[in-house]
C-alpha positions as CSV (number, residue, x, y, z in Angstrom):
1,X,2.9,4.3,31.2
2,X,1.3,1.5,29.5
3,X,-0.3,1.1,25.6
4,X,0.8,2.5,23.2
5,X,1.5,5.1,21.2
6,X,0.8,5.7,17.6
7,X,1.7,8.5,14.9
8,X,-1.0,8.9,12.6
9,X,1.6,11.3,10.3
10,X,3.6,7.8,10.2
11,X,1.6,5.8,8.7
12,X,0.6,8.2,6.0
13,X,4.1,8.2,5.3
14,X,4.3,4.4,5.2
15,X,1.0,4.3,3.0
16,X,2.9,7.2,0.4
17,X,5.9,4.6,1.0
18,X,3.8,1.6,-0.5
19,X,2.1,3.5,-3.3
20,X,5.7,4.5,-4.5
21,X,6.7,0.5,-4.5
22,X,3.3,-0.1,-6.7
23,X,4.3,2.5,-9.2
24,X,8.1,0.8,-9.4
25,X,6.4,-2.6,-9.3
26,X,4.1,-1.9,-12.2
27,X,7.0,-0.1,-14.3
28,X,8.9,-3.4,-13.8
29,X,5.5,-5.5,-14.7
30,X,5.5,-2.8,-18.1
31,X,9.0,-4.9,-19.0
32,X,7.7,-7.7,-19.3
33,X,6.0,-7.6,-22.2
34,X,9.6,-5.7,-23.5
35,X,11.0,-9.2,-23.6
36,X,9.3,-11.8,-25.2
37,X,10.4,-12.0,-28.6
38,X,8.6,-13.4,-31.9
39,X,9.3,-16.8,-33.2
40,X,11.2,-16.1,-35.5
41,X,14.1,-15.2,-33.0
42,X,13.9,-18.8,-31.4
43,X,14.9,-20.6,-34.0
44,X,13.8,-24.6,-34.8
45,X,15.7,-25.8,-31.4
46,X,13.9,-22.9,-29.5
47,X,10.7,-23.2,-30.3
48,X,10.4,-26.6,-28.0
49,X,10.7,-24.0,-25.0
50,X,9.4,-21.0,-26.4
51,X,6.1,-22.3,-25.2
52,X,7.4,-22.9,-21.1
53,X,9.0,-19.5,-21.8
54,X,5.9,-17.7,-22.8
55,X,3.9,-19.6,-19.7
56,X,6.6,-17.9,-17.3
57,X,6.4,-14.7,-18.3
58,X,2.8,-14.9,-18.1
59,X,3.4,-16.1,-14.5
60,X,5.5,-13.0,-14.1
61,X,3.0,-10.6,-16.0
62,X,0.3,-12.1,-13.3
63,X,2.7,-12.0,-9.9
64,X,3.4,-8.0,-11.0
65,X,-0.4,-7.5,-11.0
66,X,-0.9,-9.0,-7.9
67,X,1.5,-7.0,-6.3
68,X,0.6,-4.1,-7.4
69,X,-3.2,-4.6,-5.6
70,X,-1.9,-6.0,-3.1
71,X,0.5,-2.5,-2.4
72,X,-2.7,-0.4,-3.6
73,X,-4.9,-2.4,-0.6
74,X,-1.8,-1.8,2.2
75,X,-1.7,1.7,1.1
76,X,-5.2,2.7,1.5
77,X,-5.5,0.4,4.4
78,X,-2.7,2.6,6.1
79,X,-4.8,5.4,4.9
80,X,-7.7,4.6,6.3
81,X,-6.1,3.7,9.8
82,X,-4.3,7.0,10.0
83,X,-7.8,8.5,9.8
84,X,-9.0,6.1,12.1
85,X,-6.8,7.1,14.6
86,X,-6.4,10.6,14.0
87,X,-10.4,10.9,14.3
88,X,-10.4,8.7,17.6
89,X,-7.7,11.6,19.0
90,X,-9.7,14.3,17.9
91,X,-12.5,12.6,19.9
92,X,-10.6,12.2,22.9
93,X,-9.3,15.5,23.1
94,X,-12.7,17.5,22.5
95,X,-14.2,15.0,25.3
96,X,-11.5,16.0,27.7
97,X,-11.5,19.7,26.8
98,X,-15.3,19.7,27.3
99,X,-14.8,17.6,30.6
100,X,-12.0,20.3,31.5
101,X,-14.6,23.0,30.6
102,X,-17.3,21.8,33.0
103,X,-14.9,21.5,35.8
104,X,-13.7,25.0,35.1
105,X,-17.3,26.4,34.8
106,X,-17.9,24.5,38.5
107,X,-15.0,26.2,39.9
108,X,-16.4,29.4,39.1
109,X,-19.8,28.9,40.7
């Protein structure tokens, strides 16, 4: 047999999968703001980085929000293909059945 085959219950799992990874990535993003610290816990020295410091974490703040869409689009994008596919199969199977119908009612005749 040729093609291939695809599991419409599998890539609702993968989709659940992915919205499980956005909800630990954006409990991770959450810490972020934990750790930046006032300037007063720099100190003179410190407050030449504190600057680059805060720039990172902002950096950090933004890669955590862009990961989360981007596991909220692959989720519902796995969501929607699973329906996809699971609506083309229905298809397919009520054409055949009715095809299988008509050659049953011809049989009969």
């Amino acid at each position: 047999m040729t093609g291939f085959v695809v599991d419409d219950e599998d890539l609702r799992r993968y989709a659940d999968k992915l919205s499980n990874q956005r909800e630990r990535a954006t409990a991770i993003g959450g810490l972020v703001d934990t750790v930046d610290v006032g300037d007063e816990s720099w100190g003179v020295v410190g407050l030449f980085v504190k600057s680059e410091y805060s720039e990172m974490l902002a950096d950090l703040k933004e890669l955590f929000g862009q990961l989360d869409q981007g596991l909220q689009s692959g989720a519902e994008k796995f969501k929607q293909a699973a329906e996809g596919y699971r609506r083309n199969e229905e298809g397919i199977r009520d054409l055949l059945n009715g095809i299988a119908l008509q050659f049953d009612e011809q049989k009969t005749v």
